[in-house]
C-alpha positions as protocol buffer text, in pm:
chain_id: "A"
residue {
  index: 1
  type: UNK
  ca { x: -1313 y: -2668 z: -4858 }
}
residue {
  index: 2
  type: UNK
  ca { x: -1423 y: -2936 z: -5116 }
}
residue {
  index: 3
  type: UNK
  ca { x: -1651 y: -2780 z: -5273 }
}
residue {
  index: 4
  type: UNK
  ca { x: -1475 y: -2509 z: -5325 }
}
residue {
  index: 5
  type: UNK
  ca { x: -1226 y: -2644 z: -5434 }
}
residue {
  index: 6
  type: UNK
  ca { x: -1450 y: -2799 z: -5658 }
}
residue {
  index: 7
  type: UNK
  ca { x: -1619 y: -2493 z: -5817 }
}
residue {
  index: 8
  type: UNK
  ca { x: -1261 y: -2299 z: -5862 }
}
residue {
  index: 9
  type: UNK
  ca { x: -1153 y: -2227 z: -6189 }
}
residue {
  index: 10
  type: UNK
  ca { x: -923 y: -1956 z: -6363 }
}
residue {
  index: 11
  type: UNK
  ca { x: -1195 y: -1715 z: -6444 }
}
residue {
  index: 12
  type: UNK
  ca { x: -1292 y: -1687 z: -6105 }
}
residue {
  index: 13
  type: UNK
  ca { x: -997 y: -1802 z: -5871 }
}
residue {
  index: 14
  type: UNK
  ca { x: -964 y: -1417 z: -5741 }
}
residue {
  index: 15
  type: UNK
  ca { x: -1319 y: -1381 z: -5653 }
}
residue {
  index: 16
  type: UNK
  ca { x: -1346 y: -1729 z: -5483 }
}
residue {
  index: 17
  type: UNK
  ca { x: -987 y: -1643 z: -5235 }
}
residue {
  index: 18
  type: UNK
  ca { x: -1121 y: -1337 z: -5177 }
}
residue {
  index: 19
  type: UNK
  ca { x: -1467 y: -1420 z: -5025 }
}
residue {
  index: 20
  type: UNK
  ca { x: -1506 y: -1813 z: -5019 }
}
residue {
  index: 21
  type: UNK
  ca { x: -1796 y: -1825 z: -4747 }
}
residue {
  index: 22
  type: UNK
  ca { x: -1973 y: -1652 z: -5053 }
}
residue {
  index: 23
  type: UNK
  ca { x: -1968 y: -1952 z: -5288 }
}
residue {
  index: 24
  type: UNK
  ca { x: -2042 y: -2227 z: -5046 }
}
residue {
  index: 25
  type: UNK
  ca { x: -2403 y: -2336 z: -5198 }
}
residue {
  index: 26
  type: UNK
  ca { x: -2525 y: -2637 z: -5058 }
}
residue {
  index: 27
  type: UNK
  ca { x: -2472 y: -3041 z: -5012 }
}
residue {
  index: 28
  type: UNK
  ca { x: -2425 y: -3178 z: -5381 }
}
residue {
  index: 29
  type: UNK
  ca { x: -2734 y: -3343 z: -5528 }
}
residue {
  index: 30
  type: UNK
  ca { x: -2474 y: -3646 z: -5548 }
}
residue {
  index: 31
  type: UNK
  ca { x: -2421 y: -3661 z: -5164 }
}
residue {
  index: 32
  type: UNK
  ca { x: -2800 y: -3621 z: -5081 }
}
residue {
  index: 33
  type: UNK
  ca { x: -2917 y: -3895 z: -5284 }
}
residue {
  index: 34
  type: UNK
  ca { x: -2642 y: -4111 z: -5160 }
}
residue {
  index: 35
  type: UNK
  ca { x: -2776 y: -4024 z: -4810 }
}
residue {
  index: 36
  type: UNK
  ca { x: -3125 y: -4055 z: -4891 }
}
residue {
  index: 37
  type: UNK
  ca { x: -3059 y: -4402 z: -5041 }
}
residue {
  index: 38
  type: UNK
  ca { x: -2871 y: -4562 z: -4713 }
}
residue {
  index: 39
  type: UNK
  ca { x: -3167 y: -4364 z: -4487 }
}
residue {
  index: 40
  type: UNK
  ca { x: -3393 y: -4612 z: -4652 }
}
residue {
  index: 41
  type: UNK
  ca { x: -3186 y: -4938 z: -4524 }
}
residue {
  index: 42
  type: UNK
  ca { x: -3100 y: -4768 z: -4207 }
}
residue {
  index: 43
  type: UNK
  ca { x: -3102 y: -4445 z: -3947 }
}
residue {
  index: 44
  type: UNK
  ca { x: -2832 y: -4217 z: -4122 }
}
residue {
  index: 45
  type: UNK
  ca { x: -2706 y: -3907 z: -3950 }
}
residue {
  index: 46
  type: UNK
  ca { x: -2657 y: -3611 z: -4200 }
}
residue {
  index: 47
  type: UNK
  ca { x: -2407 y: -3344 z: -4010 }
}
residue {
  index: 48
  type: UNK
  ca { x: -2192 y: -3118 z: -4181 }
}
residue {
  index: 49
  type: UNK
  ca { x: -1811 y: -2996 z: -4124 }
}
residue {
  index: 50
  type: UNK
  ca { x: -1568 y: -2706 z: -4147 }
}
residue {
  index: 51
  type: UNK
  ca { x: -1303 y: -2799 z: -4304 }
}
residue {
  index: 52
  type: UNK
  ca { x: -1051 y: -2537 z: -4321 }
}
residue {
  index: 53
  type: UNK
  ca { x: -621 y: -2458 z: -4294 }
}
residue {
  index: 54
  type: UNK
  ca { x: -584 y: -2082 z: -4319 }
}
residue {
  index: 55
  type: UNK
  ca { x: -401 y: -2119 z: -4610 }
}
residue {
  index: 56
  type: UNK
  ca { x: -147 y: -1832 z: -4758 }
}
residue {
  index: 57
  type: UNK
  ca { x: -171 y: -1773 z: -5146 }
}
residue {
  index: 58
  type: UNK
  ca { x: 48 y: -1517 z: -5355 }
}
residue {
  index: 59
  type: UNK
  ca { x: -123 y: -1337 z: -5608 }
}
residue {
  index: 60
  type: UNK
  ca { x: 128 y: -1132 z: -5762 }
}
residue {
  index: 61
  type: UNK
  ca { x: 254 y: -882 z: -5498 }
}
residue {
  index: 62
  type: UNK
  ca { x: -44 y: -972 z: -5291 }
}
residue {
  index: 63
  type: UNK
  ca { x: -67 y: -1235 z: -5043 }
}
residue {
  index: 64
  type: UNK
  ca { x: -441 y: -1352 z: -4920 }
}
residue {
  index: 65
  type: UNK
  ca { x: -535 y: -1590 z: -4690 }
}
residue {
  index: 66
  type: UNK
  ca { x: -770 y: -1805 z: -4799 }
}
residue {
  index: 67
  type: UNK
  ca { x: -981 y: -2030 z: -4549 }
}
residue {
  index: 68
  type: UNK
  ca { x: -903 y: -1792 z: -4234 }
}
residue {
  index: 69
  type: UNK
  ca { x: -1039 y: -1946 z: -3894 }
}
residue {
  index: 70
  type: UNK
  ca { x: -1225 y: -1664 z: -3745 }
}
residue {
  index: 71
  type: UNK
  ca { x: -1394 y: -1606 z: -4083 }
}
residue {
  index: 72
  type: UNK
  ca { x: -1483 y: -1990 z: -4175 }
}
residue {
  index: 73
  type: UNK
  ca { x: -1565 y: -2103 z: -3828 }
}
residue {
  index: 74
  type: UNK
  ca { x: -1913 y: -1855 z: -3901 }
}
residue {
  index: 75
  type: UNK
  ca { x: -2013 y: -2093 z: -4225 }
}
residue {
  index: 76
  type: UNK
  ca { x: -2151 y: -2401 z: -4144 }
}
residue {
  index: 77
  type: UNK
  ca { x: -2331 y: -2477 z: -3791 }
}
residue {
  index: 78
  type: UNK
  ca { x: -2457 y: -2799 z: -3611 }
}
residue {
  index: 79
  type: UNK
  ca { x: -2770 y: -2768 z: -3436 }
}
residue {
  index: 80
  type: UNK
  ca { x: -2859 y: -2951 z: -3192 }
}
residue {
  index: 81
  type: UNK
  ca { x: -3229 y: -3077 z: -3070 }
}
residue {
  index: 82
  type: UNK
  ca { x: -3247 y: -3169 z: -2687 }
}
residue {
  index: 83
  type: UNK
  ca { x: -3544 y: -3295 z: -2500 }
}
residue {
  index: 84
  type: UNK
  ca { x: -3367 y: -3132 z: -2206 }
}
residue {
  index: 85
  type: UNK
  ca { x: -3163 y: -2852 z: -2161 }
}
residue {
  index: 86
  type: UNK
  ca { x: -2776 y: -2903 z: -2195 }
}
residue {
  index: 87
  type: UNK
  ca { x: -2641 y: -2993 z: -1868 }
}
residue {
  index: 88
  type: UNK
  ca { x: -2346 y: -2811 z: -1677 }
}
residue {
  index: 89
  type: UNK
  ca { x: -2228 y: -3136 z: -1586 }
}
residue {
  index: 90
  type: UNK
  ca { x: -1989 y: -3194 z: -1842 }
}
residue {
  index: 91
  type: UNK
  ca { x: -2017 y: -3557 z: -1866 }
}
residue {
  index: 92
  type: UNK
  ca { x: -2420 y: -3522 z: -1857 }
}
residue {
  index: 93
  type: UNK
  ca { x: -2331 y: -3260 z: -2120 }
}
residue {
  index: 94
  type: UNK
  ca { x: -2126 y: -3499 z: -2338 }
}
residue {
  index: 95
  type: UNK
  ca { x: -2381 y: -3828 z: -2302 }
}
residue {
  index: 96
  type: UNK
  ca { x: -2669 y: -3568 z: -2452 }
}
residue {
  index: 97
  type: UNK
  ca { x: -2428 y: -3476 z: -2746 }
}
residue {
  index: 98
  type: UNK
  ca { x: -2346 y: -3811 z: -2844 }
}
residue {
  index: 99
  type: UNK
  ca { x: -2697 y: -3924 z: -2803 }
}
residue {
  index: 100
  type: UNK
  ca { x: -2863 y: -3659 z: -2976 }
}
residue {
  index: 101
  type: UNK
  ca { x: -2582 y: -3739 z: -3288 }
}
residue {
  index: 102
  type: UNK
  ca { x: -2681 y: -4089 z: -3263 }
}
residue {
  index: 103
  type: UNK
  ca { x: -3065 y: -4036 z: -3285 }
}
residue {
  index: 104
  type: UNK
  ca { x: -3026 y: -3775 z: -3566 }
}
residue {
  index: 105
  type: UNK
  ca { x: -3198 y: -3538 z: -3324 }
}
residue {
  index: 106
  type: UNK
  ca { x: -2999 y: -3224 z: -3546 }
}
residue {
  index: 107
  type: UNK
  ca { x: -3018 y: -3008 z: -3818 }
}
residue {
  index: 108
  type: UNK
  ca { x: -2768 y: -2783 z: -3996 }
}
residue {
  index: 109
  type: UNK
  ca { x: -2703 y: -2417 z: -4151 }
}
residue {
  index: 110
  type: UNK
  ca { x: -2511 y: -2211 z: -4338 }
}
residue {
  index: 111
  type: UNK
  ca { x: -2447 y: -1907 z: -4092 }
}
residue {
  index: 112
  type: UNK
  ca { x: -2357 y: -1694 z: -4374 }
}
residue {
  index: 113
  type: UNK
  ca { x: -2716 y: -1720 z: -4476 }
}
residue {
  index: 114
  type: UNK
  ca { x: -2896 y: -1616 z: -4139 }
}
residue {
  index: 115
  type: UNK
  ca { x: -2894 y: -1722 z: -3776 }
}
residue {
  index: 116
  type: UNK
  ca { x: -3137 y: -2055 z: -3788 }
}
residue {
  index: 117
  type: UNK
  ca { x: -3186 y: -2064 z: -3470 }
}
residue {
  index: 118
  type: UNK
  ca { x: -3587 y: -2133 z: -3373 }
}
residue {
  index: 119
  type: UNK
  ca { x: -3594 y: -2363 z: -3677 }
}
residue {
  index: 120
  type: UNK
  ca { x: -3893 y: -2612 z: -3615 }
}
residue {
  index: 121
  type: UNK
  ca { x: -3983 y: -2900 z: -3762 }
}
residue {
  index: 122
  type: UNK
  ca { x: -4201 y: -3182 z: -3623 }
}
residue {
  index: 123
  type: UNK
  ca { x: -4544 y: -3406 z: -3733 }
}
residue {
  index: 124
  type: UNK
  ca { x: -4828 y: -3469 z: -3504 }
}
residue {
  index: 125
  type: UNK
  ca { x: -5122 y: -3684 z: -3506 }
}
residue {
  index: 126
  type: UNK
  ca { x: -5409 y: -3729 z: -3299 }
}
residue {
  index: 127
  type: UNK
  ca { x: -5201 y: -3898 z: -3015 }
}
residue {
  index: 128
  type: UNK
  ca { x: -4859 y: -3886 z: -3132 }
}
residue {
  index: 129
  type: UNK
  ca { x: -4570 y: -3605 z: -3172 }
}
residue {
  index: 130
  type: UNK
  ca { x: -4268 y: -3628 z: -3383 }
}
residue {
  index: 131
  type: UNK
  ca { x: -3939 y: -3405 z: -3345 }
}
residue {
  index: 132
  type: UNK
  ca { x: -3608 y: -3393 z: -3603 }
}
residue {
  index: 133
  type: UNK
  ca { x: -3483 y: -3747 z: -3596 }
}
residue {
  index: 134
  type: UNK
  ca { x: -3795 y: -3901 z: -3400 }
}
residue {
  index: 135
  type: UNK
  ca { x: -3996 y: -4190 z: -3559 }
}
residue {
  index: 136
  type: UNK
  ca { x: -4425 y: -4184 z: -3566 }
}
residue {
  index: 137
  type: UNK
  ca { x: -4607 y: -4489 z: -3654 }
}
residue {
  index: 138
  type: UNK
  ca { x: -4901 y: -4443 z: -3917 }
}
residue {
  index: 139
  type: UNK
  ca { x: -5221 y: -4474 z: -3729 }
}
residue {
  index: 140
  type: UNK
  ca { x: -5401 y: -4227 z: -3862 }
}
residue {
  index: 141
  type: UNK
  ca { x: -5314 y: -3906 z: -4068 }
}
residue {
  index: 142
  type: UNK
  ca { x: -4982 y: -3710 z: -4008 }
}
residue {
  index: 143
  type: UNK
  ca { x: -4931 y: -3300 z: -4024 }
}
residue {
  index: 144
  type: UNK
  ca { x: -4602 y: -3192 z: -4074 }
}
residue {
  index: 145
  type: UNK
  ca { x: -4503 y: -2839 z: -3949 }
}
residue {
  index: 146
  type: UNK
  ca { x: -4175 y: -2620 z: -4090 }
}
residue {
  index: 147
  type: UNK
  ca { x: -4097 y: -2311 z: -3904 }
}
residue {
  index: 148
  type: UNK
  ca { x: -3802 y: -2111 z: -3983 }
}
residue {
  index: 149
  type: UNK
  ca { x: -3688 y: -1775 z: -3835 }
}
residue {
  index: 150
  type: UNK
  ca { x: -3665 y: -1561 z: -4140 }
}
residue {
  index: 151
  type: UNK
  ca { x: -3811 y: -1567 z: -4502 }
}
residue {
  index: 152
  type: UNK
  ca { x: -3726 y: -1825 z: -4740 }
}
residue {
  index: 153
  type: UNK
  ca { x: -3775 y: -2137 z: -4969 }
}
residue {
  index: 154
  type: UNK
  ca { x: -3899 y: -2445 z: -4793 }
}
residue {
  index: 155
  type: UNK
  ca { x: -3889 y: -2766 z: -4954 }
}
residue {
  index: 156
  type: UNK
  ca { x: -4045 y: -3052 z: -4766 }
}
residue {
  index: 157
  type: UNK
  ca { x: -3903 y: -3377 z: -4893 }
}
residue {
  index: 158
  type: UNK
  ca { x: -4052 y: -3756 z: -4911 }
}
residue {
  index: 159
  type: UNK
  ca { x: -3782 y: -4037 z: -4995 }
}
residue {
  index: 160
  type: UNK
  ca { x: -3587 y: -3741 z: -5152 }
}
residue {
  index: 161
  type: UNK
  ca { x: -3865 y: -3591 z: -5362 }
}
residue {
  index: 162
  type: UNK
  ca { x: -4037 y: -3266 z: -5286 }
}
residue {
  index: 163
  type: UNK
  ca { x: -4416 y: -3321 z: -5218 }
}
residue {
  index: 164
  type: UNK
  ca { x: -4454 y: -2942 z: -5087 }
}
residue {
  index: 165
  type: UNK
  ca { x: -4260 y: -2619 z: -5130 }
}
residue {
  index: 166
  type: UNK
  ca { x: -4357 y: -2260 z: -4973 }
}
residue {
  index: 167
  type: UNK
  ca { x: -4234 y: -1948 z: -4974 }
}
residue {
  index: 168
  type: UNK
  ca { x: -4204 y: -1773 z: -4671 }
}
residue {
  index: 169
  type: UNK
  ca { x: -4150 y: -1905 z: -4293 }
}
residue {
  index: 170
  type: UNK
  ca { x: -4404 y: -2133 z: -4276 }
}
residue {
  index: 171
  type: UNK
  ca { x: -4484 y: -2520 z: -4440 }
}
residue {
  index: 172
  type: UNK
  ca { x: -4741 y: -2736 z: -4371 }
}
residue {
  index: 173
  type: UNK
  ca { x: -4867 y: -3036 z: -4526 }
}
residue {
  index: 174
  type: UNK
  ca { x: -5047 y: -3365 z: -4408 }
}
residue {
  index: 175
  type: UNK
  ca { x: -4968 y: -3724 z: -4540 }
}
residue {
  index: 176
  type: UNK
  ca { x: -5102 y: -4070 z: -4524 }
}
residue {
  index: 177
  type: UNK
  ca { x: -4785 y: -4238 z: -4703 }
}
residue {
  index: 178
  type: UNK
  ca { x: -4503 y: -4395 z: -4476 }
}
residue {
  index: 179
  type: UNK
  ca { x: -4116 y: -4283 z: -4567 }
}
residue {
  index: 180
  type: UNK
  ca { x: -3884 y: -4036 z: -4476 }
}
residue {
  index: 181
  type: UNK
  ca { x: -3930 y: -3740 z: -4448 }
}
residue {
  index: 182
  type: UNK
  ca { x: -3685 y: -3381 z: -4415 }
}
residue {
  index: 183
  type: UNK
  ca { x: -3706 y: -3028 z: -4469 }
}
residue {
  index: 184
  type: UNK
  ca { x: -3414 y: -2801 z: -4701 }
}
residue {
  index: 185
  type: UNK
  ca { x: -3454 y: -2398 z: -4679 }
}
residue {
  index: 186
  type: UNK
  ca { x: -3293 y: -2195 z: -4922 }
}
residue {
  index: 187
  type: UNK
  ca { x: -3211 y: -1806 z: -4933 }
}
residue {
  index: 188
  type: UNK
  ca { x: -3215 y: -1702 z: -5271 }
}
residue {
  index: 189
  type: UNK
  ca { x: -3028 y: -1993 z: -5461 }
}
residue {
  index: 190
  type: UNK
  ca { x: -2810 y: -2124 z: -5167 }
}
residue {
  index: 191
  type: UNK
  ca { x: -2889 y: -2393 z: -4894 }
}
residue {
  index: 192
  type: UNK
  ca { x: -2949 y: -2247 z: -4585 }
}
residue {
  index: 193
  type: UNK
  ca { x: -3134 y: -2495 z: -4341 }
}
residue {
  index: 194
  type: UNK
  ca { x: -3106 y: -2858 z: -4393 }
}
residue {
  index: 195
  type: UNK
  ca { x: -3253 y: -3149 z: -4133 }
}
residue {
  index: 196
  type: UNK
  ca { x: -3243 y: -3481 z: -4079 }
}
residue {
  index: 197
  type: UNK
  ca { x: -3520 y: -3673 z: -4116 }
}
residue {
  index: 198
  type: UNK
  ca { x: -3833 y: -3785 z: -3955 }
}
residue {
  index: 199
  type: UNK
  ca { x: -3948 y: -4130 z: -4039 }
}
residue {
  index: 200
  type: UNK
  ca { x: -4321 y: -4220 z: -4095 }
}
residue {
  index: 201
  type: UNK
  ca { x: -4377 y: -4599 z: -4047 }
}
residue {
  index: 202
  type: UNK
  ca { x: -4682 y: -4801 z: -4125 }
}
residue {
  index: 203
  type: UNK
  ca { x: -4831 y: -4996 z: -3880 }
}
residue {
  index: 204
  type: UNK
  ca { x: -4779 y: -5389 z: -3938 }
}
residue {
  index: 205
  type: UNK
  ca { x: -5086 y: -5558 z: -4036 }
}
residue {
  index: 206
  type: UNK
  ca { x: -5282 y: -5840 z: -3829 }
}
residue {
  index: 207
  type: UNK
  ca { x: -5411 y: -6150 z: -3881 }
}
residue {
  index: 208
  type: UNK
  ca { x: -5830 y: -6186 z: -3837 }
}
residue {
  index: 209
  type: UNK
  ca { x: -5956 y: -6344 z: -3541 }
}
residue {
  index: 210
  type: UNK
  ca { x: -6148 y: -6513 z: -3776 }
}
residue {
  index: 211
  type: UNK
  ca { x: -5911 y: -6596 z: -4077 }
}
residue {
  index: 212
  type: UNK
  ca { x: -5928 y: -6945 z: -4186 }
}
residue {
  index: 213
  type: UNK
  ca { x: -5621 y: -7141 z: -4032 }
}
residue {
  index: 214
  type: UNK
  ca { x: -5669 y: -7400 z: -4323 }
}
């Protein structure tokens, strides 16, 4: 609802009540860098939320609803990464939910632009494996690999910058640099698929046996 509230103006106002799911776009620039910025003091989660009332507006005889629930709940989607399957056990079910939240273990779509279900995105190294969220130490080169389940823009992003962009459903790309790293997919000019992040870290440095002590 806020940005669309935010992109609504006079000239367009009967367009935007009519279909509203069509003029959600994507995360501002403004709230990424803000998120990229605290993800390089600390772990930041990066979820997204429906935020909709169903509400009635007159437009001269006609009365629309704008924001309806059954249309609006089908925008925006949380996905969740598990290392197991979800549990039956509803609080088994809840702990894995509030872990996965807390480890960033997630990504997020706009429904309206495809089902993103079977999204991938994970590094590897010689002895080490990375998923959405995870952390990999810099021993030796890193791959990165973006899969997505239909056709579109991939952007693979360093520290907020994009290092590697392809066009179509696959994105690799191999890196010696530590940071953070995340993946945005875009269907024509909206946001479709965006993750969290997976962070690269350098491995500290060590003394010499034979350093002098002084």
């Amino acid at each position: 609802m806020s940005e669309w509230m935010e992109g609504i103006n006079r000239f367009n106002q009967l367009k935007m009540f009519l279909s509203p799911r069509r003029f959600l776009t994507s995360p501002t620039p403004k709230t990424l860098k803000i998120w990229e910025e605290l993800n390089k003091q600390r772990k930041v989660c990066g979820m997204s939320g429906v935020d909709v009332h169903a509400y009635p507006y007159k437009f001269g005889p006609f009365t629309f609803v704008i924001f309806p629930y059954k249309v609006q709940f089908q925008s925006l989607r949380v996905h969740l990464v598990l290392k197991e399957t979800l549990s039956s056990d509803n609080q088994i079910a809840k702990r894995q939910v509030i872990d996965a939240i807390r480890g960033c273990h997630l990504f997020i779509s706009n429904y309206r632009r495809g089902d993103a279900r079977g999204f991938l995105f994970y590094a590897e190294s010689k002895n080490q494996l990375a998923g959405v969220g995870d952390s990999i130490s810099l021993s030796e080169k890193i791959s990165f690999f973006v899969r997505t389940p239909r056709k579109c823009k991939i952007r693979l992003l360093y520290d907020g910058n994009i290092v590697k962009e392809e066009k179509g459903k696959a994105l690799e790309y191999s890196t010696d640099h530590p940071g953070n790293y995340r993946v945005e997919a875009y269907r024509g000019k909206k946001g479709w698929i965006f993750s969290n992040h997976i962070r690269v870290f350098a491995l500290p440095l060590t003394s010499s046996p034979h350093s002098d002590k002084g």
